[in-house]
C-alpha positions in Angstrom: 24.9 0.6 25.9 27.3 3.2 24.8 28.7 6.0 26.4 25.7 8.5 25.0 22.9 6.6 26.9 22.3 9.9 28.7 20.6 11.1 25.7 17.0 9.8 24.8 14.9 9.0 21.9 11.7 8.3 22.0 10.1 6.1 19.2 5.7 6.2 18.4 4.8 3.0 16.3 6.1 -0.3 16.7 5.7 -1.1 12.4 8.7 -1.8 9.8 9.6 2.1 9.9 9.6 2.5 13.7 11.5 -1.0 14.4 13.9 0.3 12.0 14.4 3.8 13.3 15.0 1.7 16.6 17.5 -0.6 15.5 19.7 2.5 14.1 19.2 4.6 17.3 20.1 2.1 19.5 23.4 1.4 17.4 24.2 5.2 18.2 24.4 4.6 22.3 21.3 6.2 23.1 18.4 5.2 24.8 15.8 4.2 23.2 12.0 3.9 24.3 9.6 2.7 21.4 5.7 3.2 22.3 2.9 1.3 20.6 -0.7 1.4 21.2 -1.3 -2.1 20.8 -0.9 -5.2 22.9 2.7 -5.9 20.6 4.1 -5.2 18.3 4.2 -5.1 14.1 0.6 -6.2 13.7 -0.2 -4.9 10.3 3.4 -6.5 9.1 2.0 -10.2 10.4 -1.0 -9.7 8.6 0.7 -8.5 5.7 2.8 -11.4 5.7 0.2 -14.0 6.3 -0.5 -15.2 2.8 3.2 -14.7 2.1 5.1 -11.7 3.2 6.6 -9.7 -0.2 9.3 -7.9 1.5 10.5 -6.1 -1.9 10.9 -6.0 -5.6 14.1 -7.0 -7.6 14.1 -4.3 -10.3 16.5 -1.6 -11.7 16.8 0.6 -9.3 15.3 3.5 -12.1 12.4 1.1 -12.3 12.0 0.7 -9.1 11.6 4.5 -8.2 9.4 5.0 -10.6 6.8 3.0 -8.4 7.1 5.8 -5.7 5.1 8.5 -8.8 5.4 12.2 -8.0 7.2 11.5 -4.4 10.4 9.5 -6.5 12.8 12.4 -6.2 11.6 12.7 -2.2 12.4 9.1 -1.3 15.6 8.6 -3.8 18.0 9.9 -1.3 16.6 7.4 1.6 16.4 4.5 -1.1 19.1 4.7 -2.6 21.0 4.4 0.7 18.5 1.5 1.7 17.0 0.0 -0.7 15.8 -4.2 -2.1 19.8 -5.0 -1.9 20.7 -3.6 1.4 17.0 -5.2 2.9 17.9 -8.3 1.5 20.9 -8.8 3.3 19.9 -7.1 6.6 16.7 -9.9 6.3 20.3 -12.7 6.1 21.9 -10.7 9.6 18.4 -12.2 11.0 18.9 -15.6 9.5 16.5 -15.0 7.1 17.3 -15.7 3.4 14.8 -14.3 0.5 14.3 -15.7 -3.1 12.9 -13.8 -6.1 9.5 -15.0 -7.4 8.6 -14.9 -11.0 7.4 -11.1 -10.9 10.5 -9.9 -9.6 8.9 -10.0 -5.5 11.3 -10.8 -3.2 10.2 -13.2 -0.5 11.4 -14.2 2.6 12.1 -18.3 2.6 9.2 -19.7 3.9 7.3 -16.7 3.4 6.5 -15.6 6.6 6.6 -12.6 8.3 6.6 -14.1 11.7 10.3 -15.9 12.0 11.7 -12.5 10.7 9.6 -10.5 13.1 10.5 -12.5 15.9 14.1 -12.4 15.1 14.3 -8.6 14.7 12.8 -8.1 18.3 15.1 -10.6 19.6 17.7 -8.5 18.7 16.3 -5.1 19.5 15.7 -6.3 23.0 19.0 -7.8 23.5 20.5 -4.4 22.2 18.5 -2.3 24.8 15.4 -0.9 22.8 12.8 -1.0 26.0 9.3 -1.7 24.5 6.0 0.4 26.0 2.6 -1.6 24.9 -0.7 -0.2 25.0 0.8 3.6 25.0 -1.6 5.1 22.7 -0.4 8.4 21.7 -2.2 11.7 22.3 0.3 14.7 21.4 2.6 16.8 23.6 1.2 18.5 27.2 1.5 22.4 27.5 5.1 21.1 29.0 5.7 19.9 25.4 6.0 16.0 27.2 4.7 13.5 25.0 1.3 12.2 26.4 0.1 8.4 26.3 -3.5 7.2 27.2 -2.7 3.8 29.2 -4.6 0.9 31.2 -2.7 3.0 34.2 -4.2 6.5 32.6 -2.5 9.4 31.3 1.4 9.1 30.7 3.9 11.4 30.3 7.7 10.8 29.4 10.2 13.8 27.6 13.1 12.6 25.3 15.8 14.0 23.6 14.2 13.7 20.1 10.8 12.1 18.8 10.4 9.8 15.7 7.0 9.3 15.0 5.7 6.2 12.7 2.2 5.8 13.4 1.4 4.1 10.1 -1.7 5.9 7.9 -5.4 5.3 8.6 -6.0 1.5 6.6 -6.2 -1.6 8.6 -7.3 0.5 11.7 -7.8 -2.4 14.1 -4.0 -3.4 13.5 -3.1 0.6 15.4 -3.2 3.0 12.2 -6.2 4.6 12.8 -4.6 8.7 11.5 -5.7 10.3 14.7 -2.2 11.5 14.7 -3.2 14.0 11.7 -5.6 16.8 13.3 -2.6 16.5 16.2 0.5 17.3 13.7 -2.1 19.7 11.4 -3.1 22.1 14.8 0.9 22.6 15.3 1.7 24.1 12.2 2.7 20.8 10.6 2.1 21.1 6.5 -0.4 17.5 5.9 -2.0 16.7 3.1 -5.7 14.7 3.6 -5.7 10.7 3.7 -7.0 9.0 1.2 -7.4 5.0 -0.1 -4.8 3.7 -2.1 -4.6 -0.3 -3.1 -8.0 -0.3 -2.6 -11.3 -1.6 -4.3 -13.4 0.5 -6.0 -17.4 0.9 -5.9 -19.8 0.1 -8.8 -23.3 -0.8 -9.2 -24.2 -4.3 -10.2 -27.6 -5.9 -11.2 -28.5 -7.6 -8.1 -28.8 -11.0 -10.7 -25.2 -10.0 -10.9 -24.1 -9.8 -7.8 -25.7 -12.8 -6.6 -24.3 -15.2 -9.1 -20.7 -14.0 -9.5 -19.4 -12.1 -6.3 -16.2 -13.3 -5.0 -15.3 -14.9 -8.0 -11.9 -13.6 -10.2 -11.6 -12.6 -13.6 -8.3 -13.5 -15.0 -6.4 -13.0 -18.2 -7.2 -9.6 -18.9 -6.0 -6.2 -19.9 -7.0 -2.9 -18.5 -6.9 0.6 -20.2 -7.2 3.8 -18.6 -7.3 7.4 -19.6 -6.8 9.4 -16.6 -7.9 13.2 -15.8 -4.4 14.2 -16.8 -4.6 12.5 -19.8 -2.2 9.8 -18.6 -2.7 6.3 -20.5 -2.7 3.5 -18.6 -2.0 -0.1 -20.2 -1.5 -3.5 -17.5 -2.7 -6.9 -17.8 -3.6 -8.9 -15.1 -6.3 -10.2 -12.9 -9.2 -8.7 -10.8 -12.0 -9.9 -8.5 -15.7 -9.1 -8.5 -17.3 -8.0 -5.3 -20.8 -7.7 -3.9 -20.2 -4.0 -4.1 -17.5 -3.2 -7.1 -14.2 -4.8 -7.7 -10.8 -5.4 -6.1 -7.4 -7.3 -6.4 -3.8 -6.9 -8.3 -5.2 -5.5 -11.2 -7.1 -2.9 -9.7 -4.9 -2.2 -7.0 -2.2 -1.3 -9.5 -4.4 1.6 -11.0 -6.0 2.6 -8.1 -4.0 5.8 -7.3 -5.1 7.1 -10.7 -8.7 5.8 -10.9 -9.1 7.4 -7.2 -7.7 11.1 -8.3 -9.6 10.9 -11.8 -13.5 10.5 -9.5 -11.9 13.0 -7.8 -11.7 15.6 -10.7 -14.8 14.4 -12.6 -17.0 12.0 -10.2 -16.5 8.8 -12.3 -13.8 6.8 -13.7 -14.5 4.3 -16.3 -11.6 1.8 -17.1 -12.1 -0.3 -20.0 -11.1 -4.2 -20.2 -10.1 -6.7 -23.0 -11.8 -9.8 -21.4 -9.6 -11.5 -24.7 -6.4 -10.1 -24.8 -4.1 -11.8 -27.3 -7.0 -12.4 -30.0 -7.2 -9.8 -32.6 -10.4 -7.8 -32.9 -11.2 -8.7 -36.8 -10.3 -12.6 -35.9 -12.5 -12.4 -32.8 -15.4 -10.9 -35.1 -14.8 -13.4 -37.9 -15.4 -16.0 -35.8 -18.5 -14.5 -33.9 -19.6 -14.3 -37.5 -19.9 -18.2 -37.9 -23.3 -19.8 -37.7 -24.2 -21.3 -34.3 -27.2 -23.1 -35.6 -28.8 -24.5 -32.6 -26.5 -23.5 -29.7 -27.6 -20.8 -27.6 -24.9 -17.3 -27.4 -23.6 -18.9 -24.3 -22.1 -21.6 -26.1 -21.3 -19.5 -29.3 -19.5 -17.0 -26.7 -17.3 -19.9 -25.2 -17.0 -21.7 -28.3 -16.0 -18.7 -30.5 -14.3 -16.4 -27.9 -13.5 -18.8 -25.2 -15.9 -16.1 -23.1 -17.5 -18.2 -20.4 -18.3 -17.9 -16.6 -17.7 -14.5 -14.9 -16.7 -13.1 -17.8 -19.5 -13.9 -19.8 -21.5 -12.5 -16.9 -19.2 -9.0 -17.0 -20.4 -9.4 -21.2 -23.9 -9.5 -20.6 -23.7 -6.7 -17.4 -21.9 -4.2 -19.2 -22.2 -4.6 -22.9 -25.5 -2.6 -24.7 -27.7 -5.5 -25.4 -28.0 -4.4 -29.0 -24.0 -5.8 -29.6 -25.0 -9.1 -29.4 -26.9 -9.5 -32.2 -24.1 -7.9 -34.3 -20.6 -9.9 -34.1 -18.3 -7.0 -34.9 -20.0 -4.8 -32.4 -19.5 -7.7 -29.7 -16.2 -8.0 -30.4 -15.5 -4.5 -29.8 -16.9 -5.0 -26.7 -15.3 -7.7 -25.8 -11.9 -6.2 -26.4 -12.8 -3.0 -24.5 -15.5 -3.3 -22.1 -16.4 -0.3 -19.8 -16.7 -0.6 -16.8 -18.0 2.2 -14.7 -16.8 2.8 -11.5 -17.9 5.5 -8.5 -15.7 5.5 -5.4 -13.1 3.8 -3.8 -13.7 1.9 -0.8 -13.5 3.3 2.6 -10.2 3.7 3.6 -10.5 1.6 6.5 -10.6 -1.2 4.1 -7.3 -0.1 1.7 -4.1 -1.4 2.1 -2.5 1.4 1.9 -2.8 5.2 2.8 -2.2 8.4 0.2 -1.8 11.5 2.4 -0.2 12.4 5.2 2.9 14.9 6.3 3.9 16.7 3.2 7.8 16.8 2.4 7.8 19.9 1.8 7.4 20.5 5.6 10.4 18.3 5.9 14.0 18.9 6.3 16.5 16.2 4.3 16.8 14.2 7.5 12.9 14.0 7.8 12.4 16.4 10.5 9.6 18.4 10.8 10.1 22.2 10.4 7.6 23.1 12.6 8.7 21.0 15.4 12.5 20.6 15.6 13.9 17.5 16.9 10.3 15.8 15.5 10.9 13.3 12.9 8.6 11.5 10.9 8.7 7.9 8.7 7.2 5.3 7.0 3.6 5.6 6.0 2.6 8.8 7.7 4.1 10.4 5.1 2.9 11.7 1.9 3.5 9.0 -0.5 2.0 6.1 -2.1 3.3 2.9 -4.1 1.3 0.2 -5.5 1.8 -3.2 -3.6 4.5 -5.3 -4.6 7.1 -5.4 -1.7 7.5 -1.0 -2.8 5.3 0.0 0.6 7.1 -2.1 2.8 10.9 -1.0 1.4 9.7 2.8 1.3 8.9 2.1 4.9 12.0 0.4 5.9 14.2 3.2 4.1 12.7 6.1 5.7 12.4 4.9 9.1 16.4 4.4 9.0 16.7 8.0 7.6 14.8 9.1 10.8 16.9 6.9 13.0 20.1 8.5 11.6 18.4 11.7 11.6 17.7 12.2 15.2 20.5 10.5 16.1 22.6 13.8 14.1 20.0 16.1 16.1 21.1 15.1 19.2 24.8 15.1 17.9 
């Protein structure tokens, strides 16, 4: 410990963004306590990590902001000072080395979250950050201490400054449940309402649908978009059908715009080339041939190489009436609606939209409203699609906070 460890901080929400604020704290001399209201902690970073943990994207760093949308110029300043080069090689001060994958993710070797995660809380331990499990957060008493509900009942501890990174409202069984929100909003703090993002959306399927082809994914395709700004939207990839709608990359990657265009109008209807790479007129031309005998299922795959789920999709969305005329089909084929209602609850998203606005922010990512009260990682008011952009965003801003508090206490 240094010769500052009279001062305190106190740290709410043991994800990436709160470990991080930790680890810089701690470097400052200070005491650090971090509270979490599960059992241990970094949950929702295991689970994350579980089918392979994409820590970040190797990209321009232009390109790479661009994935942050209208909160880009808000996050530059903490990403350009942390951001996939400096995570990379604080992931090799753990031991860990990372490798880019073919789409430009970074991965950790091996691909698990858990050696890392194990590592970093090695470390923190050793340097003096003094863990709090089960502390579940419930605001400040009329003393302005911060309040904990514990197995041992109400707690109530004071610190120097506060960092709080309680995650948003998805995966609520991992901690981030956004109770935190109605506590922030009834102090003055500016918040914006949470909202699904990387999530599926809701459509309604024929039940002859739904029973033959949820679960299964529909690959090789293109989607166009036409948001309620106008925006076009152009990105191949692959989606998966569900019982109730759709999910996966593909939608994922649009979902931020398909999610504010029901907003504005009720509906958003993204169109799909179930062929992309064959050329509408070819496609009709050889639609056109005879098929004799074989029944439109064969003539689809034969002709169009449409079989399987995506014939199904075909015969779901398409007006019956384009079948029995090949250049209507192939239209269809090339851009078939697809009409969707809602996103998913946002329990089930992987990310949140929503949260503390900047604008109630100063440049260190204190809260206006509550001096010496900073804020990081997913509680604020920011989204990015997945690809390694939600964790680095996470990472950067919990160190801003760190250093943050660290200059409030000065």
């Amino acid at each position: 410990m240094g010769k500052n460890t009279k001062h305190s901080i106190a740290i709410v929400g043991g994800g990436p963004a709160g470990l991080m604020a930790a680890e810089v704290a701690i470097a400052g001399g200070v005491r650090v306590d971090l509270y979490d209201g599960m059992a241990s902690v970094g949950r929702k970073f295991l689970l994350a990590g579980k089918g392979g943990l994409n820590l970040t994207h190797a990209e321009a760093m232009e390109a790479f902001l661009s994935r942050y949308s209208n909160r880009a110029a808000h996050l530059r300043p903490f990403l350009e000072a942390f951001g996939p080069a400096e995570l990379r090689l604080w992931a090799q001060g753990l031991g860990i080395g990372t490798f880019v994958g073919s789409s430009g993710r970074v991965f950790p070797t091996g691909q698990k979250s858990a050696p890392l995660l194990r590592g970093w809380l090695h470390r923190l331990r050793k340097a003096g950050v003094v863990f709090h499990s089960r502390h579940r957060w419930q605001g400040w008493d009329g003393d302005n201490a911060l309040c904990f509900d514990t197995p041992q009942g109400i707690q109530r501890t004071e610190a120097d400054a506060v960092i709080l990174a309680l995650g948003g409202a998805s995966w609520p069984r991992l901690g981030s449940d956004g109770t935190w929100l109605p506590i922030l909003s009834g102090r003055g703090v500016i918040t914006t309402p949470l909202r699904p993002s990387n999530c599926g959306f809701e459509c309604r399927w024929s039940e002859h649908f739904r029973s033959r082809f949820a679960g299964q994914p529909v690959k090789s395709v293109t989607a166009s978009f036409t948001d309620a700004e106008g925006e076009e939207h152009f990105l191949p990839g692959e989606f998966v059908v569900t019982a109730g709608g759709v999910e996966g990359q593909l939608i994922y990657a649009l979902s931020a715009a398909l999610r504010d265009t029901i907003d504005a109008l009720g509906v958003a209807t993204p169109r799909f080339d179930l062929a992309p790479g064959r050329d509408c007129k070819r496609l009709a031309d050889d639609l056109s041939k005879p098929r004799g005998s074989a029944s439109m299922a064969k003539h689809l795959q034969r002709q169009a190489g449409i079989a399987g789920v995506k014939a199904g999709l075909l015969r779901e969305l398409a007006d019956p009436e384009d079948f029995a005329d090949p250049a209507r089909l192939a239209v269809a084929i090339k851009s078939l609606p697809l009409r969707l209602n809602a996103p998913r609850p946002l329990n089930e998203a992987i990310s949140t939209a929503g949260g503390i606005a900047f604008e109630g922010l100063d440049g260190q990512l204190m809260i206006r409203a509550l001096p010496g009260v900073f804020c990081a990682g997913e509680m604020l008011d920011w989204e990015a699609p997945t690809g390694g952009y939600l964790l680095t965003a996470c990472f950067a801003t919990g160190r801003a906070a760190g250093l943050g508090a660290l200059r409030w206490i000065g």
